[in-house]
C-alpha positions as CSV (number, residue, x, y, z in Angstrom):
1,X,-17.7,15.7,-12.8
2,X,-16.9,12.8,-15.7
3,X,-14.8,9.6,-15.1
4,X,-11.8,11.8,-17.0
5,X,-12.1,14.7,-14.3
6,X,-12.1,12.3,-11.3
7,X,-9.6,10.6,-12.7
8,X,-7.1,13.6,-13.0
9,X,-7.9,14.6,-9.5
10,X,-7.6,11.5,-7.9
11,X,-3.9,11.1,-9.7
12,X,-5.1,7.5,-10.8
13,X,-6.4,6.1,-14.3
14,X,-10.0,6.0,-15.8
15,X,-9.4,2.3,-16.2
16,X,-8.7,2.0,-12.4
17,X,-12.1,4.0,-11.7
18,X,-13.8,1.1,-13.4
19,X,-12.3,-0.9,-11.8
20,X,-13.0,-0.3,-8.3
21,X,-16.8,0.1,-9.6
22,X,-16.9,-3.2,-10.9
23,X,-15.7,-4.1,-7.1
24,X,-18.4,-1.7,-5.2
25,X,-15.9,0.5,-4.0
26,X,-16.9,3.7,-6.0
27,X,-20.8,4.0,-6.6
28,X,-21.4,3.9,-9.8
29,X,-23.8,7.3,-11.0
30,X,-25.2,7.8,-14.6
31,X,-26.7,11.2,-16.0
32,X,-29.3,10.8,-18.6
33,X,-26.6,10.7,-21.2
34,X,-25.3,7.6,-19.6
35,X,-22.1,8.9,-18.8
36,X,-20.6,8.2,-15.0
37,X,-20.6,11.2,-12.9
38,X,-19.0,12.0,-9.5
39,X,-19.1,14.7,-6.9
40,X,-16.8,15.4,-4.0
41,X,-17.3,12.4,-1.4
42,X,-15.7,10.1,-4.8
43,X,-12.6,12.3,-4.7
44,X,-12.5,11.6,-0.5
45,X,-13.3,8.0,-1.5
46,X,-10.4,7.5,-3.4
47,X,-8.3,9.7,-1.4
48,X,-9.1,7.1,1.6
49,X,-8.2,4.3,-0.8
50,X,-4.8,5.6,-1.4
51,X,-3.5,6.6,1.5
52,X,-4.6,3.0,2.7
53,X,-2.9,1.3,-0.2
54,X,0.4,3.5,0.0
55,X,0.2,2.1,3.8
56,X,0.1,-1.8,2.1
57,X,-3.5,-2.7,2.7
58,X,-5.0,-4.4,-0.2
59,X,-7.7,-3.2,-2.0
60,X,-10.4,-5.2,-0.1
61,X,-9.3,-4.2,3.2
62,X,-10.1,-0.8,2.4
63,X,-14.0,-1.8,1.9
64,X,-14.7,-1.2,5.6
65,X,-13.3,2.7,5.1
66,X,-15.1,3.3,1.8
67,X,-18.5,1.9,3.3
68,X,-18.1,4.1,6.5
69,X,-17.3,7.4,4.9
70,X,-20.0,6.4,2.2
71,X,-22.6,6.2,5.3
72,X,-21.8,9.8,5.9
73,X,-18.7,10.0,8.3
74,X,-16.3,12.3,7.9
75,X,-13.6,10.0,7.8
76,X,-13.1,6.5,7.4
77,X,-12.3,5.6,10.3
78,X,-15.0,6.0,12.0
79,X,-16.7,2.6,12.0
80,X,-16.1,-0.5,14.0
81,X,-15.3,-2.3,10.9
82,X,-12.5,0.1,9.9
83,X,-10.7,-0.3,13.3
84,X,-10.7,-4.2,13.1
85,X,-9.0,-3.7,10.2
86,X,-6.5,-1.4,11.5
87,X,-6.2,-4.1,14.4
88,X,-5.7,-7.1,12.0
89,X,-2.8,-4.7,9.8
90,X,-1.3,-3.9,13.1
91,X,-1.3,-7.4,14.0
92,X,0.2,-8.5,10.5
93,X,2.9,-5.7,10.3
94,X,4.0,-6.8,14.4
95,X,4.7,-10.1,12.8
96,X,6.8,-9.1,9.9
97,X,8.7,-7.0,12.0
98,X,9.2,-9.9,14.5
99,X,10.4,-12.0,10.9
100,X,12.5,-9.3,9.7
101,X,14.2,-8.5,13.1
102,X,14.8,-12.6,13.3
103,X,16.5,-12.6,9.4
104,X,18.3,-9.6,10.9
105,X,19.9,-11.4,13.9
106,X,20.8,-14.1,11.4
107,X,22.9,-12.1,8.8
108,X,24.4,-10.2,11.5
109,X,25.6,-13.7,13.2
110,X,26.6,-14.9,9.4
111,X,28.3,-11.6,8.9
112,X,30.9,-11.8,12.4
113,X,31.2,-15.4,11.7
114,X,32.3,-14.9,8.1
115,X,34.8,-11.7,9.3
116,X,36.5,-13.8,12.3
117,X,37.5,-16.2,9.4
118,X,38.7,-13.7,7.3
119,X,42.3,-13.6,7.5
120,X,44.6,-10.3,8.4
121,X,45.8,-9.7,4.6
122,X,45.8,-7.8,1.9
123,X,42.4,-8.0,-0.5
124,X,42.8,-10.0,-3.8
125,X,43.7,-8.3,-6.6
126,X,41.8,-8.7,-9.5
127,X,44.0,-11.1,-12.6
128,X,43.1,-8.9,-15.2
129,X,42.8,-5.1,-13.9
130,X,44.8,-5.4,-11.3
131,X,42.1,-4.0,-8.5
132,X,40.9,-5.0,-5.7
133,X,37.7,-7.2,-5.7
């Protein structure tokens, strides 16, 4: 199939094709024309790169999963180098959600301290509409 094909398939750009063959990630095939062509591992290829980039892994952490399904496993997953990287996001993601649940604790302790000094009244209204803020 042609770069336009692939493309369309894929649910991605032509321009984005070239660009992951400029990085290596998708081989790049000529026909005697000199036009790219593609089969069916390129469409898995790319489907691996998505689903790893909708999960937040940049595009050079997918290189490990690319290179093992281009050595002829049937996922990409299936190669040391694929699970450190799955180790490494794990690692990354444990932290964030150790951050997030500390900014959390924070706003929660900002939010009861700002309420206890709110006093028992009615809200402002608003000068010109007459509303509550």
């Amino acid at each position: 199939m042609r770069i336009g094909e692939l493309a369309a398939r894929a649910g991605t750009t032509t321009r984005t094709l070239r660009y992951y063959e400029s990085r290596g990630l998708l081989p790049a095939r000529r026909d005697g024309n000199g036009h790219r062509t593609y089969d069916e591992r390129d469409v898995k290829l790319l489907e691996q790169i998505r689903t790893l980039r909708d999960f937040g892994f940049d595009l050079e952490e997918t290189r490990p999963f690319v290179e093992c399904l281009r050595a002829g496993h049937d996922e990409g997953d299936r190669c040391p180098a694929s699970l450190a990287v799955y180790r490494r996001k794990l690692a990354e993601l444990d932290g964030l959600i150790g951050e997030l649940r500390g900014v959390r604790s924070m706003v929660a302790a900002q939010l009861a301290r700002a309420e206890a000094a709110v006093p028992e009244s009615p809200e402002p209204r608003c000068e010109l509409g007459g509303d509550a803020w």
